[in-house]
N, CA, C and O atoms as a Tinker XYZ file with bonds, in Angstrom:
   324  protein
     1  N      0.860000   -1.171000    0.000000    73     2
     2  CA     0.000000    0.000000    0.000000    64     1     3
     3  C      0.907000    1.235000    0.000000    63     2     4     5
     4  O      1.810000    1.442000    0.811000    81     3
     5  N      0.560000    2.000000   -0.981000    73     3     6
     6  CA     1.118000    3.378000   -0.532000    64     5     7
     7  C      0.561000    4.427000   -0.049000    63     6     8     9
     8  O     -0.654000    4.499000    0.133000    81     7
     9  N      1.473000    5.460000    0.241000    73     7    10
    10  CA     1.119000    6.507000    1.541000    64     9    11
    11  C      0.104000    7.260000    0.838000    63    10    12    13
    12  O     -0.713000    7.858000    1.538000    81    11
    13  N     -0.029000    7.371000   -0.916000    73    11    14
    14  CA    -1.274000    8.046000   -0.927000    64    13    15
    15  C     -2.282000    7.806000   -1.052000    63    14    16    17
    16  O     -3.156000    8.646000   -1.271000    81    15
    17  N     -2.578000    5.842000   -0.890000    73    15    18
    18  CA    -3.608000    4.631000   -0.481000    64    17    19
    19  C     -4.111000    5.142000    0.897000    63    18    20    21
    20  O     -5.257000    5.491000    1.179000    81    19
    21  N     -2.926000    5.110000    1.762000    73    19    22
    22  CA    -3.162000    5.061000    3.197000    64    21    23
    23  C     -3.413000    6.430000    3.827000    63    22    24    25
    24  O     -3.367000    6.533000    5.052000    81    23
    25  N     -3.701000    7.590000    2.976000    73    23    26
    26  CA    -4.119000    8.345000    3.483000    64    25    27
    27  C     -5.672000    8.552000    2.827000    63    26    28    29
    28  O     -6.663000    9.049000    3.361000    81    27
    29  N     -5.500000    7.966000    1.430000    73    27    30
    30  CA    -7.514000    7.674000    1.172000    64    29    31
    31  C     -8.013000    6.708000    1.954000    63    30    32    33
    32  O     -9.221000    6.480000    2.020000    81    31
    33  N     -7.282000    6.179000    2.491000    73    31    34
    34  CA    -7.966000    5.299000    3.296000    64    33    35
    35  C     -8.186000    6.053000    4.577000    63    34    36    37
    36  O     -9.211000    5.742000    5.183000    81    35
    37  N     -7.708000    6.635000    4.910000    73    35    38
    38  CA    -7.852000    6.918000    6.447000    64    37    39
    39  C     -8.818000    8.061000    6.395000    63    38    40    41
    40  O     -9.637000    8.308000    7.281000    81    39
    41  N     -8.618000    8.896000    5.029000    73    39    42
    42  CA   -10.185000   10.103000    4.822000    64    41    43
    43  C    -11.263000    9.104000    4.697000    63    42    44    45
    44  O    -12.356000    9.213000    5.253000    81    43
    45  N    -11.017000    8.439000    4.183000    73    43    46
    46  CA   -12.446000    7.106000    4.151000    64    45    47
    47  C    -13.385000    6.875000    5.460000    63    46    48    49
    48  O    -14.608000    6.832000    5.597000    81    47
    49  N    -12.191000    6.734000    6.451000    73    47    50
    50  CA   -12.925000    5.722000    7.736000    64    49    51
    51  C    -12.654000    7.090000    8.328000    63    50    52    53
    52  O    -11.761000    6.543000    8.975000    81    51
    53  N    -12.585000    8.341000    8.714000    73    51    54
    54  CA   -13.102000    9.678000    9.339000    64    53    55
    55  C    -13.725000    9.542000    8.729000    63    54    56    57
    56  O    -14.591000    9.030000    9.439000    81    55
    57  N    -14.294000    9.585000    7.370000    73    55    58
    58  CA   -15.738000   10.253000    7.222000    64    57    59
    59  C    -16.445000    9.434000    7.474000    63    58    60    61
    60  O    -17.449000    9.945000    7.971000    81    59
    61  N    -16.527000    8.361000    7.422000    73    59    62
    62  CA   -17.898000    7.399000    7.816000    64    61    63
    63  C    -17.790000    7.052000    9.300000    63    62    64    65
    64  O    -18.582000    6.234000    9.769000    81    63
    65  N    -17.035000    7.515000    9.923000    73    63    66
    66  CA   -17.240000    7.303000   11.619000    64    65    67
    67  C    -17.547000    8.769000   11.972000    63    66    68    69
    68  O    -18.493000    9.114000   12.681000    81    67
    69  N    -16.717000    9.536000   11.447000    73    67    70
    70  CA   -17.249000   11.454000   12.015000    64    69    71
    71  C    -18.136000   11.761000   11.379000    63    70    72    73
    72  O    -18.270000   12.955000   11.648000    81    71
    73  N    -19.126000   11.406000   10.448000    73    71    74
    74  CA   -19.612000   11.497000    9.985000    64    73    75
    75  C    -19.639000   12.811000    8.492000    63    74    76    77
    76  O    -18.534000   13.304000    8.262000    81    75
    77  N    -20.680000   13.246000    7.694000    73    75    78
    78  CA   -20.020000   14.793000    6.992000    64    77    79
    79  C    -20.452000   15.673000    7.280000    63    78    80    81
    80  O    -20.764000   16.516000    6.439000    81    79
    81  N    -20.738000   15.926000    9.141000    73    79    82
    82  CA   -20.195000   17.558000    9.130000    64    81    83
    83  C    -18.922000   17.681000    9.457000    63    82    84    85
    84  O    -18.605000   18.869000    9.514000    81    83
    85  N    -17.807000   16.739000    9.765000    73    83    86
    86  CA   -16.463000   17.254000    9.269000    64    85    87
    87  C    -15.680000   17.590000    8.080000    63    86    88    89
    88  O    -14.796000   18.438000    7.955000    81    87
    89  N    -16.397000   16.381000    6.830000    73    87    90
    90  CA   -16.354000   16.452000    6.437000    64    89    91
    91  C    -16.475000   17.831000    5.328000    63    90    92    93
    92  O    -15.680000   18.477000    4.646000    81    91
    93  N    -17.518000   17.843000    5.516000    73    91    94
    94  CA   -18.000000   19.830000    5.188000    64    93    95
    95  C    -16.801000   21.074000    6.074000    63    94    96    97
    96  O    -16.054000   21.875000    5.511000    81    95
    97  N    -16.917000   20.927000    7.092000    73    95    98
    98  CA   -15.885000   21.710000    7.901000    64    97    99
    99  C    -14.574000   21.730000    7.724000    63    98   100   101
   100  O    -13.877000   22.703000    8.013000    81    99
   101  N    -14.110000   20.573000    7.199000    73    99   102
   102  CA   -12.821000   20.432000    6.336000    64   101   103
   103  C    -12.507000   20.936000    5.473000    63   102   104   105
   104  O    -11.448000   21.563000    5.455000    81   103
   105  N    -13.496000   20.827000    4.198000    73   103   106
   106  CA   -13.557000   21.377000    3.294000    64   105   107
   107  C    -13.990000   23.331000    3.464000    63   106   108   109
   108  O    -13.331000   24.221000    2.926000    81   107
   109  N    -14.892000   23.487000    4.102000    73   107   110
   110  CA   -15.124000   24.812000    4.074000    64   109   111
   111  C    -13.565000   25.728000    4.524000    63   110   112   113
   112  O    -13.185000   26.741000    3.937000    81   111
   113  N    -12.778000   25.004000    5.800000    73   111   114
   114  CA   -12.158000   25.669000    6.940000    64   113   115
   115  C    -11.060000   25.827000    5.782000    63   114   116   117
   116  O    -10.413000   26.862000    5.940000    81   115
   117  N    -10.642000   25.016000    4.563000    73   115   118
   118  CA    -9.571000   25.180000    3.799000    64   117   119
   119  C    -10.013000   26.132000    2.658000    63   118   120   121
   120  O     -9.116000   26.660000    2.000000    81   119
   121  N    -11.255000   26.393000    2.372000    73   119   122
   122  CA   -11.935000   27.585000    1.648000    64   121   123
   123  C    -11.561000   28.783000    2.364000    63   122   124   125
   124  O    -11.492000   29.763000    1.623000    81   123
   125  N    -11.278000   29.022000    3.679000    73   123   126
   126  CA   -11.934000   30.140000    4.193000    64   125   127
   127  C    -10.263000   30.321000    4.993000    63   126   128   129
   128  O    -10.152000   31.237000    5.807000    81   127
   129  N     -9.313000   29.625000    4.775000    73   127   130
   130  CA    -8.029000   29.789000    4.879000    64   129   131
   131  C     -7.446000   30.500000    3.711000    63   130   132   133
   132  O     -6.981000   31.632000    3.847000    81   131
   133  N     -7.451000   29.861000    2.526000    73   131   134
   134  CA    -7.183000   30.002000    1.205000    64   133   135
   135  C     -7.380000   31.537000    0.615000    63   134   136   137
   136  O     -6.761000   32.106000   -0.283000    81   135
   137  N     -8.526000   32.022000    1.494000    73   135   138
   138  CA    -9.173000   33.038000    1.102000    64   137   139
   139  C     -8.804000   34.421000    2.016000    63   138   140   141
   140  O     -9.186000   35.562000    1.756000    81   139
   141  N     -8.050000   34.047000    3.031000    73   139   142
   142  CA    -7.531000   34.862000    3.854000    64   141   143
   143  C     -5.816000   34.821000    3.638000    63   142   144   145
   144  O     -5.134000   35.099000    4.624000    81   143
   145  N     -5.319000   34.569000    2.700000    73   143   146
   146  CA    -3.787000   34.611000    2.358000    64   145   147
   147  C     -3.360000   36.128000    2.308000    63   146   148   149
   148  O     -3.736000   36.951000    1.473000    81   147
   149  N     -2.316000   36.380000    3.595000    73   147   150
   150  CA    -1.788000   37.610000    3.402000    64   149   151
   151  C     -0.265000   37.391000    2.842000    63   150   152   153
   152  O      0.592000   36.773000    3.474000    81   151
   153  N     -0.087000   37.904000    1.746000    73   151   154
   154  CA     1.153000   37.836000    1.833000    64   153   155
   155  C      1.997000   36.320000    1.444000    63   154   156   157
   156  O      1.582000   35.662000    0.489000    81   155
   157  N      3.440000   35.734000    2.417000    73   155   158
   158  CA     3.360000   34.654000    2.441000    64   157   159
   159  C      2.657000   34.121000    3.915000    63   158   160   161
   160  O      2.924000   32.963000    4.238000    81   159
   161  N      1.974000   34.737000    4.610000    73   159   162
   162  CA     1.632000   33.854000    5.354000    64   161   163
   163  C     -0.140000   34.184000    5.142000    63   162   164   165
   164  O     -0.524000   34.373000    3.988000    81   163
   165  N     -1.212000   34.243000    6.341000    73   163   166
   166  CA    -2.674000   34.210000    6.914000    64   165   167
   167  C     -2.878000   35.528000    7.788000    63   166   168   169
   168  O     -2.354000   35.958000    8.815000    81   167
   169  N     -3.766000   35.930000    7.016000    73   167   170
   170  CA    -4.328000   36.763000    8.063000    64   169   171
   171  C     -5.552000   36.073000    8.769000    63   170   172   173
   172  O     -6.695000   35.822000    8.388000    81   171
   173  N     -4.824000   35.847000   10.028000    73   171   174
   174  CA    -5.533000   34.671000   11.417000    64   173   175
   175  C     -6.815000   35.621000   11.980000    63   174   176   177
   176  O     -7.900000   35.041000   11.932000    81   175
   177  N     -6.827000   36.366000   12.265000    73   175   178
   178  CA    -7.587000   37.704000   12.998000    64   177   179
   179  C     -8.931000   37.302000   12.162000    63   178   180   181
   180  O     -9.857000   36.667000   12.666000    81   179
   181  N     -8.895000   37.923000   10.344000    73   179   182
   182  CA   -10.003000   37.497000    9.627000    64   181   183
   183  C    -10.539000   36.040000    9.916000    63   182   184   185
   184  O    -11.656000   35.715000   10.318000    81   183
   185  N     -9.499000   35.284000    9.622000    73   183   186
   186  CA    -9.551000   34.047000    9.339000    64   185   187
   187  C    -10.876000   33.550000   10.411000    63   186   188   189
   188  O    -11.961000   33.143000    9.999000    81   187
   189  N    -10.524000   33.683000   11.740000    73   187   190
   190  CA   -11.096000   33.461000   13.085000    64   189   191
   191  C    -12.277000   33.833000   12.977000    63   190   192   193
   192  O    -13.169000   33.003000   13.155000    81   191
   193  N    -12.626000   35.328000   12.621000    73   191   194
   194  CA   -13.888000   35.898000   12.401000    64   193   195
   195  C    -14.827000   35.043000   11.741000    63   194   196   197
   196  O    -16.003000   34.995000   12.100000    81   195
   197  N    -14.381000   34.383000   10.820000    73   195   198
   198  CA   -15.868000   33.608000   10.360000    64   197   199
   199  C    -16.515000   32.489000   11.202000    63   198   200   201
   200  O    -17.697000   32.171000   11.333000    81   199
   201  N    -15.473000   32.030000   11.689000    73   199   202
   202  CA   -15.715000   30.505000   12.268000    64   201   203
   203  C    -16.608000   30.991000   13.690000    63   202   204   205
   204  O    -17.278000   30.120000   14.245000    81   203
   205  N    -16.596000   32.726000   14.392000    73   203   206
   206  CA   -17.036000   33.086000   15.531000    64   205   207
   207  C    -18.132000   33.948000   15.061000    63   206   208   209
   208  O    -19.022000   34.259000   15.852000    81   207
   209  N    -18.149000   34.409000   13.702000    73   207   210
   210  CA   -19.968000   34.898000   13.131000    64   209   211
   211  C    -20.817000   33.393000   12.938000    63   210   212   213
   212  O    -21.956000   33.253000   13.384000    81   211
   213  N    -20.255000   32.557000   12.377000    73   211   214
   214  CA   -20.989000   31.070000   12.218000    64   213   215
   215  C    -21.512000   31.037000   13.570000    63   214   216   217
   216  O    -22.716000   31.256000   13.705000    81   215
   217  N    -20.820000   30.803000   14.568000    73   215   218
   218  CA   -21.280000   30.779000   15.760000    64   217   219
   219  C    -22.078000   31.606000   16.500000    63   218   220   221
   220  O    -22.579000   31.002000   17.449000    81   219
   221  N    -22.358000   32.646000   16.434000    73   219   222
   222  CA   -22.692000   33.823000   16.410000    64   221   223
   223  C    -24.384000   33.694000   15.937000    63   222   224   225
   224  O    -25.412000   33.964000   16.558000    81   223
   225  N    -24.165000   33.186000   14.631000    73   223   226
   226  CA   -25.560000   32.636000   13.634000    64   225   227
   227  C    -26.195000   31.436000   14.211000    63   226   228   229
   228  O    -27.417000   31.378000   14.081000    81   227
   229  N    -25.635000   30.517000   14.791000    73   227   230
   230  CA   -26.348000   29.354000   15.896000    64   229   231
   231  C    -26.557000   29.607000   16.828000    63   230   232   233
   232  O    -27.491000   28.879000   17.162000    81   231
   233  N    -26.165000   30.562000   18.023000    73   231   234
   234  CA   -26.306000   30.914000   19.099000    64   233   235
   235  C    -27.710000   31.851000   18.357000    63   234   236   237
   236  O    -28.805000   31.314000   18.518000    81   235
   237  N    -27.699000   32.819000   17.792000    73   235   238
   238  CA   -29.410000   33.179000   17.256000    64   237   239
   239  C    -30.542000   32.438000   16.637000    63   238   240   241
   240  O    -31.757000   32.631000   16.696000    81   239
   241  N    -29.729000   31.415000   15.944000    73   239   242
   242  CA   -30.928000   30.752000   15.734000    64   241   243
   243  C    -31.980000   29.541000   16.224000    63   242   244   245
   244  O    -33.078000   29.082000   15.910000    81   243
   245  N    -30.863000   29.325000   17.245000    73   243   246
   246  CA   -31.263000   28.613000   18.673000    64   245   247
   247  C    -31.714000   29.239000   19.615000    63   246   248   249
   248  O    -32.378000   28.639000   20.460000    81   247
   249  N    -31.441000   30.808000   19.739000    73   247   250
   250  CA   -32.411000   31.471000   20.593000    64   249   251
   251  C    -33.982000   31.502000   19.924000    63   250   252   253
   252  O    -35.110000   31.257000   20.350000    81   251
   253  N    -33.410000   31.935000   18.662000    73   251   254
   254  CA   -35.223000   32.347000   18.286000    64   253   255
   255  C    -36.119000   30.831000   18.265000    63   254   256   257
   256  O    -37.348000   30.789000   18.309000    81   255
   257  N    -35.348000   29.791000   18.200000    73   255   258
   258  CA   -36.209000   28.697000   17.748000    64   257   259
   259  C    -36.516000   27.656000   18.620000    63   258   260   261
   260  O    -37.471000   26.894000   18.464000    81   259
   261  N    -35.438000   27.603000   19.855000    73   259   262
   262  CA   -35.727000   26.620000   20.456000    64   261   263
   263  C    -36.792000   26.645000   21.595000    63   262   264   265
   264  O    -36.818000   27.614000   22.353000    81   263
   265  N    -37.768000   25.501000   21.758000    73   263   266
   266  CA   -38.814000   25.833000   22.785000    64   265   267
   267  C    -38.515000   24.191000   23.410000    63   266   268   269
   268  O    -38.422000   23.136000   22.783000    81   267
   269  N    -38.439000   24.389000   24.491000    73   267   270
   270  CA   -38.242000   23.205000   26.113000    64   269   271
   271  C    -39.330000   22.266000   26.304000    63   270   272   273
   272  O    -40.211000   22.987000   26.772000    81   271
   273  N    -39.673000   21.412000   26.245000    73   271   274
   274  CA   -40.708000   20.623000   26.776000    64   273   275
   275  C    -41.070000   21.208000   27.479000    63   274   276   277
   276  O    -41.987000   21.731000   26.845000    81   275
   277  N    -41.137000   21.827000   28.901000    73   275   278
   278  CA   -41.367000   22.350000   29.533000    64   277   279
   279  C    -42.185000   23.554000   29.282000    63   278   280   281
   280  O    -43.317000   23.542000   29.764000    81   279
   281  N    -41.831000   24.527000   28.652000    73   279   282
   282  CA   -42.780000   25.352000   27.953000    64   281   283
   283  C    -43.939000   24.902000   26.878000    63   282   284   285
   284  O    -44.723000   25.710000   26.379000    81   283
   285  N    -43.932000   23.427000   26.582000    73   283   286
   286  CA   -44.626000   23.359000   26.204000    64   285   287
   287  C    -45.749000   22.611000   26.710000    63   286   288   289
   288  O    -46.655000   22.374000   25.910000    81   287
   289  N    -45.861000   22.158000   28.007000    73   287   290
   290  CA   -46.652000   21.525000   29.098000    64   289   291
   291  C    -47.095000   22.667000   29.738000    63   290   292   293
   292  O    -48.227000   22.610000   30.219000    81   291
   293  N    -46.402000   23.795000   29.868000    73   291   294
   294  CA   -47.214000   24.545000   30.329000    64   293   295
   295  C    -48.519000   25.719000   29.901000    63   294   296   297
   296  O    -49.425000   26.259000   30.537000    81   295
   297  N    -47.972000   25.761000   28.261000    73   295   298
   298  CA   -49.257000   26.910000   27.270000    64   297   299
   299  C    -50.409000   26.271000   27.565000    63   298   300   301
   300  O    -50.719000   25.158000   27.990000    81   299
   301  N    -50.987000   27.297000   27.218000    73   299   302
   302  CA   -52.361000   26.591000   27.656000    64   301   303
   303  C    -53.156000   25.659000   26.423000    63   302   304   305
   304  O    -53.129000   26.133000   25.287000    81   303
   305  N    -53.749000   24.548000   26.610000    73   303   306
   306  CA   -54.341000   24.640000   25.249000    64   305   307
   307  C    -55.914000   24.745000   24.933000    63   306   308   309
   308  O    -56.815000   24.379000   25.688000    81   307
   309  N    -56.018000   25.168000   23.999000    73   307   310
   310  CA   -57.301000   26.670000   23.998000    64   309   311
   311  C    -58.379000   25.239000   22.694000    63   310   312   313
   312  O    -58.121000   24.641000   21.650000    81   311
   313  N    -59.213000   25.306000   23.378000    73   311   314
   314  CA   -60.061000   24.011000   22.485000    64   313   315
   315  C    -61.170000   24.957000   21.592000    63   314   316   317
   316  O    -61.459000   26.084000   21.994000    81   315
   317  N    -61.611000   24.539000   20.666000    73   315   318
   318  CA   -62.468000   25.385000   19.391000    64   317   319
   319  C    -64.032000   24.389000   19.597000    63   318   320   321
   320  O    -64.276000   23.300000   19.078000    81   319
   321  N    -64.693000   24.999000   20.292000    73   319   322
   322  CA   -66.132000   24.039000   20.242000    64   321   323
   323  C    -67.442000   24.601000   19.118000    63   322   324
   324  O    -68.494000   23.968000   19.030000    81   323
């Protein structure tokens, strides 16, 4: 086997055990590196910024959306006769 067997192999069995949101995150995080090239090196500062607006965008959309069992044993429920 060679090393560039044994490294399709080993992207193989991460993705089907981590399933593909690493897969995706892999791929995006080297988009969004690529795209922040200063120079010869990264501008890290940008770079960081996306990965903490993404987060940023789940922390809101888990506020607006998520409702608790709990809140939902307690609404009232309103019957139509």
């Amino acid at each position: 086997m060679t090393l560039g067997q044994m490294s399709d192999a080993q992207d193989f069995i991460a993705f089907v055990t981590l399933g593909v949101g690493m897969f995706i995150g892999s791929w995006a995080s080297g988009r969004v590196v690529d795209a922040f090239r200063a120079g010869s090196g990264h501008g890290w500062n940008r770079i960081w910024l996306v990965p903490a607006a993404a987060a940023a965008v789940v922390l809101l959309l888990f506020a607006l959306f998520f409702r608790s069992a709990e809140a939902d044993r307690q609404s009232p429920v309103v019957s139509v006769s």
